[in-house]
Structure formats: C-alpha cells, structure tokens
C-alpha positions as CSV (number, residue, x, y, z in Angstrom):
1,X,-16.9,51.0,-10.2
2,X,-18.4,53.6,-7.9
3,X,-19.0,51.3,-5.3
4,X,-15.1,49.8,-5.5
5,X,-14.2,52.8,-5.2
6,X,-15.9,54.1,-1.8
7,X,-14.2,50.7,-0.3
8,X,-11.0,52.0,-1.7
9,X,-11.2,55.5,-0.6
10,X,-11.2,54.0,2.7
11,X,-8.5,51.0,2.2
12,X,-6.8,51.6,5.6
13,X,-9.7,50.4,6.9
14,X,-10.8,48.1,5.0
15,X,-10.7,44.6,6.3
16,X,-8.0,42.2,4.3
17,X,-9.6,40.1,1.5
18,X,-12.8,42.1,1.0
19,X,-14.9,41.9,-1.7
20,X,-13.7,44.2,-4.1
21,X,-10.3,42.3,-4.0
22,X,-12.3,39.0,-4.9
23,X,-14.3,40.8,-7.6
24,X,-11.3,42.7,-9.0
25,X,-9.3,39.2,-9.1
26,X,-12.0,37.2,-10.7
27,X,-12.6,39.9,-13.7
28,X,-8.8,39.6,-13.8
29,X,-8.5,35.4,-13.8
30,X,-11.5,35.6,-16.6
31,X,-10.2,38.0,-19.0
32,X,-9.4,37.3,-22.7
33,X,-5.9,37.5,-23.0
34,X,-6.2,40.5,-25.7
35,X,-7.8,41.7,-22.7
36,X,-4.7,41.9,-20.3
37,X,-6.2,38.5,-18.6
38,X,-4.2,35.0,-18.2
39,X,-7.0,32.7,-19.1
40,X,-5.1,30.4,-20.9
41,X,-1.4,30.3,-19.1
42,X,-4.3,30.1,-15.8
43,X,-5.7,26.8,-17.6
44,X,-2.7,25.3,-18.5
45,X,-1.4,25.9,-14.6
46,X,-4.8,24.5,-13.1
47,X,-5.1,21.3,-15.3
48,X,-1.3,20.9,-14.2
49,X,-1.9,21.2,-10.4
50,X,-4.9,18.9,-11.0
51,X,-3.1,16.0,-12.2
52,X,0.0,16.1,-10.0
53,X,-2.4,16.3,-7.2
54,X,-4.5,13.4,-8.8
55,X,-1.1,11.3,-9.7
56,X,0.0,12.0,-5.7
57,X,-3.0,10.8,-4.3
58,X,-3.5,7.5,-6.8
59,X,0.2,6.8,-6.0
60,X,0.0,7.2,-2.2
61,X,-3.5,5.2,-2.2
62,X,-1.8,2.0,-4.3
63,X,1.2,2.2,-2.1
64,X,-0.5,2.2,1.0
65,X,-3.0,-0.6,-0.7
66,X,-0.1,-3.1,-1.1
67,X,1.6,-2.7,2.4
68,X,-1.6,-3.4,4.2
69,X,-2.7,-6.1,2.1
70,X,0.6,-7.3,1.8
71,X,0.1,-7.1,5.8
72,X,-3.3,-9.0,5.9
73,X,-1.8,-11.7,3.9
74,X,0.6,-12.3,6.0
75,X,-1.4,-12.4,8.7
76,X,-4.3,-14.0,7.6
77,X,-2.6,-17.2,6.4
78,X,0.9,-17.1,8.5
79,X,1.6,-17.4,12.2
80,X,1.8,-14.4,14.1
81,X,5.1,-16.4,15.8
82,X,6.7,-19.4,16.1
83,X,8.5,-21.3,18.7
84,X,11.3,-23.3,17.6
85,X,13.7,-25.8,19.5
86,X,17.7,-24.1,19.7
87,X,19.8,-27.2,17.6
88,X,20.2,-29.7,20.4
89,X,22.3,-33.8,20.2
90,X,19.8,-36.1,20.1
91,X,19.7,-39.8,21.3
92,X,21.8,-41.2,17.6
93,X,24.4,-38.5,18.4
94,X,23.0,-35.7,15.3
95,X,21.8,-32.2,15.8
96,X,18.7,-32.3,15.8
97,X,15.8,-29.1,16.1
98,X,12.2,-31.1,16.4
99,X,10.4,-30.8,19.5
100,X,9.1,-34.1,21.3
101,X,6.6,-32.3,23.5
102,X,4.4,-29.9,20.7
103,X,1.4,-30.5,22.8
104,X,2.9,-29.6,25.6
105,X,4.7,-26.4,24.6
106,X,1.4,-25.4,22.9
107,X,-0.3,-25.6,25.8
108,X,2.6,-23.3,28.0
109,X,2.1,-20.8,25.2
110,X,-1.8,-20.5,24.3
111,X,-1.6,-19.7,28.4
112,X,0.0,-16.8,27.6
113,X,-2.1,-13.5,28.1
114,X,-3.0,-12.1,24.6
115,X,-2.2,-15.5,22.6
116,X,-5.2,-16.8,21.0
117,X,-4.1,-20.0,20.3
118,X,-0.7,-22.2,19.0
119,X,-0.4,-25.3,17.0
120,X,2.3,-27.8,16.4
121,X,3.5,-28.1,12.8
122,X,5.5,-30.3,10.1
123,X,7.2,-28.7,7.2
124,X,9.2,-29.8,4.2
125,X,10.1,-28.7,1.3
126,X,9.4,-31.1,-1.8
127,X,8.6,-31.7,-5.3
128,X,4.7,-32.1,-6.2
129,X,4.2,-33.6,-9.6
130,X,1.5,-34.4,-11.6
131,X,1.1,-36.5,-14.8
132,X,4.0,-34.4,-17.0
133,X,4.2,-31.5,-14.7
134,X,6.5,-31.0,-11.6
135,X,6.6,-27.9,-9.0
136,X,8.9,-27.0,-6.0
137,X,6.2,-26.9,-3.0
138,X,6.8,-26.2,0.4
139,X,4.6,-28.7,3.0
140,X,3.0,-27.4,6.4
141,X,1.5,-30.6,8.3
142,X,-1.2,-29.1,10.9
143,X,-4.2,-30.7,12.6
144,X,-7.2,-29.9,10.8
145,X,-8.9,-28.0,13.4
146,X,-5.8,-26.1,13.4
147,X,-6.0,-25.3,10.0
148,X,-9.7,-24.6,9.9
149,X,-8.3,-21.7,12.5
150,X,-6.6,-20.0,9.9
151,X,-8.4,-17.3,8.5
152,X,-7.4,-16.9,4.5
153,X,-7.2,-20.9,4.5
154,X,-10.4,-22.1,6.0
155,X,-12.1,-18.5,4.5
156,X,-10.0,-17.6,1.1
157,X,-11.5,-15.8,-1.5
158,X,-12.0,-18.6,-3.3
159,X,-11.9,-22.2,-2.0
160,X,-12.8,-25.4,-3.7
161,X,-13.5,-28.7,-2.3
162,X,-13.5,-30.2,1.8
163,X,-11.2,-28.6,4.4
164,X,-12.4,-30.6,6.7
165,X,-11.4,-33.9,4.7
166,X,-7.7,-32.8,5.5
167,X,-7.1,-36.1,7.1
168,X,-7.9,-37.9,3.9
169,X,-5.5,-36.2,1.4
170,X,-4.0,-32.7,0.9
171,X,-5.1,-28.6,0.2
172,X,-3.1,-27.3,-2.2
173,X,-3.0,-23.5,-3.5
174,X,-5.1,-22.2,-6.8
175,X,-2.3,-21.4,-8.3
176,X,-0.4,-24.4,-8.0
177,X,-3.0,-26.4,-9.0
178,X,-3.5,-24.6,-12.1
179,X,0.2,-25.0,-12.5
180,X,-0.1,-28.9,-12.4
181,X,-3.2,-28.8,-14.1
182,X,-5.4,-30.6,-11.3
183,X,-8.4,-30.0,-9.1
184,X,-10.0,-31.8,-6.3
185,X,-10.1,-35.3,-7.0
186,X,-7.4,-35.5,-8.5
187,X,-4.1,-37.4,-6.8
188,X,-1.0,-35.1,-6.0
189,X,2.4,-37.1,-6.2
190,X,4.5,-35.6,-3.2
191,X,8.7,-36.6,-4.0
192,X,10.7,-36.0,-1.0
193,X,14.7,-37.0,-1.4
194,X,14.9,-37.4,2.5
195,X,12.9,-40.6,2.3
196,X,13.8,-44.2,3.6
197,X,17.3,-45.9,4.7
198,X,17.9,-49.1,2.2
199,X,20.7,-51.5,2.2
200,X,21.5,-49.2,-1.3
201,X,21.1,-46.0,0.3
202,X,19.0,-43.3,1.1
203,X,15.8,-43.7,-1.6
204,X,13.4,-40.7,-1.8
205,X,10.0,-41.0,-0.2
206,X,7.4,-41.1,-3.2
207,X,3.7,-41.0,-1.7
208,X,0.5,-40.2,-3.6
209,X,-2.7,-38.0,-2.0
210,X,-6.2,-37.1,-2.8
211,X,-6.5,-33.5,-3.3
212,X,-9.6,-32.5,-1.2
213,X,-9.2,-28.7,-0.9
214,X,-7.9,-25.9,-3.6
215,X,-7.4,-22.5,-2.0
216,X,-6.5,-19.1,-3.3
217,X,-5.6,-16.1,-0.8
218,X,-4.8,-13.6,-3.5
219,X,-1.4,-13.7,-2.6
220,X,1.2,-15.3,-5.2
221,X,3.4,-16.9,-3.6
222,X,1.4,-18.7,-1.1
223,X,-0.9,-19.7,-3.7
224,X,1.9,-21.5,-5.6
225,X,3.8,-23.2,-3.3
226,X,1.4,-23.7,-0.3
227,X,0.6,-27.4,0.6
228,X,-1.2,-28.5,3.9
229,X,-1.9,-32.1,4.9
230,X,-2.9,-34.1,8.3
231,X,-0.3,-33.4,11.2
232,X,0.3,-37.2,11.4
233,X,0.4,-37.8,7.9
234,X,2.9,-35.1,7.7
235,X,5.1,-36.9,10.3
236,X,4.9,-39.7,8.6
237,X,6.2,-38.7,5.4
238,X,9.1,-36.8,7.1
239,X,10.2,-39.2,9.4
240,X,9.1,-36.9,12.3
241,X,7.6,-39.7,14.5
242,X,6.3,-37.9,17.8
243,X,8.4,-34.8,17.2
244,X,7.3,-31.2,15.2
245,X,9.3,-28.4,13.5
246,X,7.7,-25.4,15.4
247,X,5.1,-24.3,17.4
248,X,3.2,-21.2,15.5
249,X,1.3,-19.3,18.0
250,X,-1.8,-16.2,16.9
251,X,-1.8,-12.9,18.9
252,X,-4.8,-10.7,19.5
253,X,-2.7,-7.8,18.7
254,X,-0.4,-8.7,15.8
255,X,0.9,-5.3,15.2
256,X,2.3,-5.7,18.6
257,X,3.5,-8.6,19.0
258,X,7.5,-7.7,19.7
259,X,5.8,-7.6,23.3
260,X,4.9,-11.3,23.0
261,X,8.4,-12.2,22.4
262,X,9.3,-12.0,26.4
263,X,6.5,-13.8,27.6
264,X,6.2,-16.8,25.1
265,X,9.9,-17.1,25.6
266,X,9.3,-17.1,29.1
267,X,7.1,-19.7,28.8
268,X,8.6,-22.0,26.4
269,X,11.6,-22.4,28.6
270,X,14.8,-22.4,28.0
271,X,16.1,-24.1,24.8
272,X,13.9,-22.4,22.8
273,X,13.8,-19.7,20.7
274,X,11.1,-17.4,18.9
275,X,10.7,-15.7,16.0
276,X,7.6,-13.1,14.8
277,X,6.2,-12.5,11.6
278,X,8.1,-8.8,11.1
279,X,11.4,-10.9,11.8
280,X,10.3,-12.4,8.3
281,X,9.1,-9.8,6.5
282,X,9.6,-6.7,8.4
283,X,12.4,-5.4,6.5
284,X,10.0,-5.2,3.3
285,X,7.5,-3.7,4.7
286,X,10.3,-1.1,6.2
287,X,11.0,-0.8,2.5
288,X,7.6,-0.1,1.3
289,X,7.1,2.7,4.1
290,X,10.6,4.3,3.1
291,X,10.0,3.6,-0.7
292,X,6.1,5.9,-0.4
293,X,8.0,8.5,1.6
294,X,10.4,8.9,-1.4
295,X,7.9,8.5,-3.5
296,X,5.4,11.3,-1.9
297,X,8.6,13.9,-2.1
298,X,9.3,13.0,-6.1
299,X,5.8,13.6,-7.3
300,X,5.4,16.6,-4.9
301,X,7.7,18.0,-7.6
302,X,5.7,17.2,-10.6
303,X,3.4,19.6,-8.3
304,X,5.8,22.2,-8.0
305,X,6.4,22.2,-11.7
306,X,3.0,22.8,-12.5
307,X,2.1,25.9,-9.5
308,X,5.4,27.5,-11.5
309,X,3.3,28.0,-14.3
310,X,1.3,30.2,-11.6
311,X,4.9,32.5,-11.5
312,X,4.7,33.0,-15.3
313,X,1.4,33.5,-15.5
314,X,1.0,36.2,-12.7
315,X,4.2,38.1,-13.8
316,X,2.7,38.3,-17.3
317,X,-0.8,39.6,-15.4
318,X,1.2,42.3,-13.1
319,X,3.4,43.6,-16.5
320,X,-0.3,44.0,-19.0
321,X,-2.4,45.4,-15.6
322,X,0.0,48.1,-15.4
323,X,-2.0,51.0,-16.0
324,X,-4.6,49.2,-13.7
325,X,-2.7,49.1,-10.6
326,X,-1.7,52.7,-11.3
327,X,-5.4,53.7,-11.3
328,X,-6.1,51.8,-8.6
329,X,-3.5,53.3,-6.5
330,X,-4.4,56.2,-6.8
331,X,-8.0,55.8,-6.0
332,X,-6.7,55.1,-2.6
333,X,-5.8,51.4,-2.6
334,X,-3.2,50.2,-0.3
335,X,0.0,48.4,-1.7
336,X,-1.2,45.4,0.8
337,X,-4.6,45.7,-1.3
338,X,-3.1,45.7,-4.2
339,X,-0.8,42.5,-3.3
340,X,-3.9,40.6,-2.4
341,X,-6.0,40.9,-5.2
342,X,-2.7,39.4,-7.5
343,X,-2.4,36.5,-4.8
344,X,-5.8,35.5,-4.7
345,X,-5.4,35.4,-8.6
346,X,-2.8,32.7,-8.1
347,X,-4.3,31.4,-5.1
348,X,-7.5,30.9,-7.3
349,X,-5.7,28.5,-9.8
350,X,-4.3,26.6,-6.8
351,X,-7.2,25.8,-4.7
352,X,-9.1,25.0,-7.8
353,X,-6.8,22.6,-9.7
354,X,-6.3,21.2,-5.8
355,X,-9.6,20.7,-5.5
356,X,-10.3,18.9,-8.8
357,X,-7.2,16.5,-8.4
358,X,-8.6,15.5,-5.5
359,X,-12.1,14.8,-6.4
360,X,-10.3,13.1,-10.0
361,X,-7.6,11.2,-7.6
362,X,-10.3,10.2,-5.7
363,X,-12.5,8.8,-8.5
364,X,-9.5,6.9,-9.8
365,X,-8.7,5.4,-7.1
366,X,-12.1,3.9,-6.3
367,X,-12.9,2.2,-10.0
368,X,-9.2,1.5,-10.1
369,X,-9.9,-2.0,-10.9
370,X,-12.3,-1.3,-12.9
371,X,-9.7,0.8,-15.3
372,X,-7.6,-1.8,-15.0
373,X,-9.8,-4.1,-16.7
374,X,-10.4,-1.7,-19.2
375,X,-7.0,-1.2,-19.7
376,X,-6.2,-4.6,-20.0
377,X,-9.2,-4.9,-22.8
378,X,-7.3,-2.5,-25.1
379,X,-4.1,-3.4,-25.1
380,X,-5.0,-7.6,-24.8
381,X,-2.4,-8.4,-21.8
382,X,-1.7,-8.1,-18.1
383,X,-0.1,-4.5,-16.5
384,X,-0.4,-6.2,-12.9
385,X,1.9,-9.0,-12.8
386,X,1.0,-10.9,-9.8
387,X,4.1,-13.3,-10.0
388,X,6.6,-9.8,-9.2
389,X,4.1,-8.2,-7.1
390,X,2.3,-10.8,-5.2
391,X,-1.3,-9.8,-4.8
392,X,-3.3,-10.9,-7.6
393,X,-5.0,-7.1,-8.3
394,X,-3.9,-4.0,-7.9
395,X,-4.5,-3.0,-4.0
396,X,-5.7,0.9,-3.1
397,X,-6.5,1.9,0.1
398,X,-7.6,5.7,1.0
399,X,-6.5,7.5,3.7
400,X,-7.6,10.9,4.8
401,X,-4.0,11.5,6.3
402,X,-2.9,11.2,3.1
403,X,-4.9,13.5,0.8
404,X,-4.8,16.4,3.6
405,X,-0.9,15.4,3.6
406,X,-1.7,16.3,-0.2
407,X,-4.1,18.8,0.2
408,X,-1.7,20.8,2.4
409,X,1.3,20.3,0.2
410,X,-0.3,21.7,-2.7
411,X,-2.0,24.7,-1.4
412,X,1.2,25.7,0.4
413,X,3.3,25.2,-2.9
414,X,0.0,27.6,-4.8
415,X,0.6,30.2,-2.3
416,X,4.1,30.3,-1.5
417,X,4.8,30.6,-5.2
418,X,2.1,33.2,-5.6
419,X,3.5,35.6,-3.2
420,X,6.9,37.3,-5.1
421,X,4.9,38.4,-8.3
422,X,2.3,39.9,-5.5
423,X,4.4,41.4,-3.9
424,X,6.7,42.7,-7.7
425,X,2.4,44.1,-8.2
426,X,2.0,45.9,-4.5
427,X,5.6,48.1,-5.0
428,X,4.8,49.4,-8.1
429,X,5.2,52.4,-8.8
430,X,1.8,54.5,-9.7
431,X,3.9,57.4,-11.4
432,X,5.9,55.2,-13.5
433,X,3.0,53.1,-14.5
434,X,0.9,56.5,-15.7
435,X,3.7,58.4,-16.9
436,X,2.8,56.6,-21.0
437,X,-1.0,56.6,-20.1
C-alpha cells in the first residue's frame, strides 16, 4: 500500500496505465462480491462475450465455407463459358441454334490468350429409368478426353468404374445412381420424347447404355441429375448429326473471366453469343456475400448484449468502491487515474471473453464435422440436408480477415461501453464519498 501510494503521490507524473492501476483493477475484478467486487456479474459478462464472439466467428467461417465451395463446384465440374450460336433459319426453314463448325469455333477460341482449352458439347434434357424407378436427368455429350479435362469428373471425391470407357456407355452421378438403384454394369434406359419422325408421328427415342462410370462431386444437384456420354453418341440420340449446342471454353483466371467475354466474342465471330459461369450463378453468390454481411451485423448484437452486462456490472463496482475512490483521491490520484483503473476493469472482461471466443470459435470450427457427426449420433437423423443446401457436408473455411473483423468489433464494443461508468468513477466527488465514512 505504501508503495501505491508513492506512485500516487506523484500521479501527474505518472505515466497512463501504470502498474498500480493494473494491480488496483485486478484486486477489484477478483473480489467476493460481499467484498465490494463483481466476480460474478464479471463472469456472467465474460462467458457472454465468449460465445457471441464464438457464434460470430463459426457463423462467418460456414458462410464463407459454402460460397467458396459452392464456387469450386462450380468451377470444378462446369465451364468457365460457353459459346452459343444467336437462333438462326436453317436449310428446312426452322430456327435453329446448333453449330455446324464446333471444331472449328473451338479451335478460334482455345487461341484465345488465357483460355486453356474449349470443347464442343450435346445436351438434352430426359428421363433415365431403371427397372421401377424413373429420374429427370439432364445429358451433356463431350469427347472423352474432354471430359477427362474436367477436374471434379475425371478426379471426384469418389468415382467408381472407367472414365475412359465413355465411348462404350455413360457416367452418371452417385446420387442418381443411388436414386435408380444401379452401379456400373448395370444398363441405364435414357427416354427422350424428341425421338424419330413415323408415318404415326413423332415416337420418343428409347435407347439403353452400359453404365461405366459413377461420380460424386459433393455437390447435389450435379450429382443427381448429371449424365455424360460419347460426343457422337450424344448426337446421335438427339438428332444433332454434325452440329453441337455450345462450345464451353476453361479460363486460367476464372474469377476474371468478364474480361474473356470481349475477346472470345471476338473470336467467335459474329452470330455468336457468350455467356460465363457468374451469368448463371452470380446472382447467388451476390446473395450469399450480402446475406454474411447481414448476418455479421445481427450477431454483432448478440455481442453488444453481452459487453452491456460490462455497464451493470461496473456501475455496481463504482457505487460499493465508493469510500475507495475517496481514499484514493485523496492520496493524490488523478481523476484520469481513477477513470483507468475502472476501464481496465471492463476492459479486462472484454479482451478476456474475446480472447476465449476466439480460441472456442476457432476449435469449433475445425472439428465441425466432427460435431456434426456427433450430433447426428444423438439425435439419429440428418441437420445438413444436402438436397436444400447442396454440398453434401457442412463447408467452413477460416479467414484471418474475418476473426480480426471479429476481434476488432468486440474489443471496440468492451471498451466503448466501458468508458461512461469510468468516467461516472473519475468525477466523483471525494468529499461526498467520505462525508458517511
């Protein structure tokens, strides 16, 4: 005590945040509340901090998760752009939009600087059906060296069978598969209602295939509906003789690739048109980005909530310590002393329930599947439904913009709120505080 009060004595020169103001704060933060101290109110405040900050960073980790694997799905097993004929007359006197010269056109555009390569495709949509089951499926024909350049299709996390038996039947998705109940070996029945001109009409085309390949890329609804087969087999079966649908063409630098548009444009020529992967699913992923941002403002209140408990605590602390800051006062401490020692009480609870729901947020986030699992044990069913959400497991990705984004947000909220009951400490009065004593 002697010692506090030689650094006192000389307060206007003592430097801000000295020791005596850490030690005077911790005996204070410690205290039994019989005592004058706010040991409980403190605990309930930190454990509050803790798990808002904890909940923030879990939150922003899964939502940042699911946009860039929703991201790498789509680029890993969809073109980065495709080039597409503008509807033209063809030689029967119908619109038509298939492209005669694929080869060609692919060629024009893999010259393009920063396009890796470009393919010619078939699609149709159709019904797959197995004995007593039936699915909607959408078709892509490529070549199979084409297909083999695809990176979630020729390396998926899980892949069953021969890709490069492409030519002999059809690759289907895991999910449709297990839908149909089939595997590879087993024949696929493809039913398209565009099939072949009869003296009776218009008969669907009904065509069986080998199943040589089972995928599964994680993501749902490619996995259910996804069917590849043989570029000439595809044009067979849709009456596309010498013609494709499209063109898709892989960029270097997907997340750029509105600066492709000009160039393979350009060199498609004109009659042509092209359209990039964030012209299909940019607007969702604009979504997701808006959606965290919300998201990151609304829990940054459940944060708020629990640094008020700080307020309550800290004007119960300034009203029992009374007679202390009167003593203190006049052993010569400053009103700027006095203010600090009751803001590095609150300050205290802040950095150390910040620092805890960070290292907790942390954790969770890294054996999130893990708890999932467990989770899933207890209560016997899904909570990560994949047919709503389409990844297969619950995506988390940590970012260190994010937790200092966190980090920042919660510190500033401790101290901010901190300050006023300091400050209610600092201008009390030492006469009126003693005048009972």
């Amino acid at each position: 005590m002697a010692e506090a009060h030689g650094e006192a004595a000389g307060a206007g020169r003592t430097r801000p945040f000295a020791g005596f103001e850490w030690a005077i704060a911790w005996r204070y933060l410690r205290a039994r509340r019989k005592e004058g101290g706010i040991s409980v109110i403190a605990g309930y405040a930190l454990v509050g901090v803790m798990l808002g900050v904890a909940t923030l960073i879990v939150v922003q980790a899964v939502m940042v998760g699911f946009r860039e694997e929703f991201t790498d799905r789509i680029l890993g097993a969809n073109p980065h752009l495709q080039v597409m004929a503008q509807p033209y007359e063809d030689e029967f006197g119908g619109v038509s939009q298939l492209i005669t010269d694929y080869d060609d056109l692919a060629v024009r555009i893999a010259g393009v600087p920063g396009v890796e390569r470009a393919a010619p495709v078939v699609r149709g949509q159709v019904m797959a059906s197995a004995p007593g089951r039936n699915a909607g499926v959408e078709v892509t024909g490529m070549r199979t060296e084409d297909l083999q350049a695809v990176p979630l299709i020729a390396n998926p996390e899980a892949g069953w069978g021969d890709l490069s038996r492409l030519d002999e039947g059809v690759a289907i998705g895991y999910e449709l598969a297990r839908e149909l109940g089939v595997g590879v070996g087993d024949v696929l029945t493809l039913i398209s209602p565009d099939g072949m001109d009869t003296p009776f009409g218009t008969q669907p085309r009904i065509s069986d295939y080998e199943i040589v390949y089972v995928f599964r890329v994680g993501r749902f609804d490619i996995d259910r509906v996804r069917v590849y087969m043989g570029l000439e087999a595809a044009q067979e079966y849709f009456n596309r003789e010498g013609a494709a649908d499209a063109v898709e063409a892989y960029v270097a630098t997907p997340g750029e690739v509105e600066r492709f548009t000009g160039p393979v444009a350009e060199a498609a020529g004109p009659g042509a048109y092209v359209w990039t992967w964030r012209d299909a699913s940019g607007a969702f992923l604009d979504a997701l980005d808006v959606e965290r941002r919300v998201m990151f403002i609304i829990l940054s209140l459940v944060v708020l909530i629990a640094a008020l408990n700080i307020i309550s605590g800290l004007v119960m602390l300034v009203k029992n310590k009374g007679r202390d800051i009167g003593i203190l006062r006049t052993m010569g401490l400053t009103e700027g002393s006095i203010m600090r020692i009751f803001f590095l009480c609150g300050a205290l609870i802040g950095v150390t329930g910040t620092v805890s729901g960070v290292i907790l947020g942390v954790l969770f986030t890294l054996n999130i599947e893990a708890i999932q699992s467990v989770v899933e044990w207890i209560f016997g069913g899904s909570i990560w439904n994949p047919e709503i959400r389409y990844l297969t497991e619950i995506p988390a990705r940590l970012r260190f913009a994010d937790i200092a984004a966190v980090v920042v947000m919660a510190l500033g909220l401790s101290f901010l709120i901190t300050i006023p009951p300091a400050r209610r400490a600092a201008k009390l009065n030492p006469v009126e505080a003693l005048r009972y004593e």
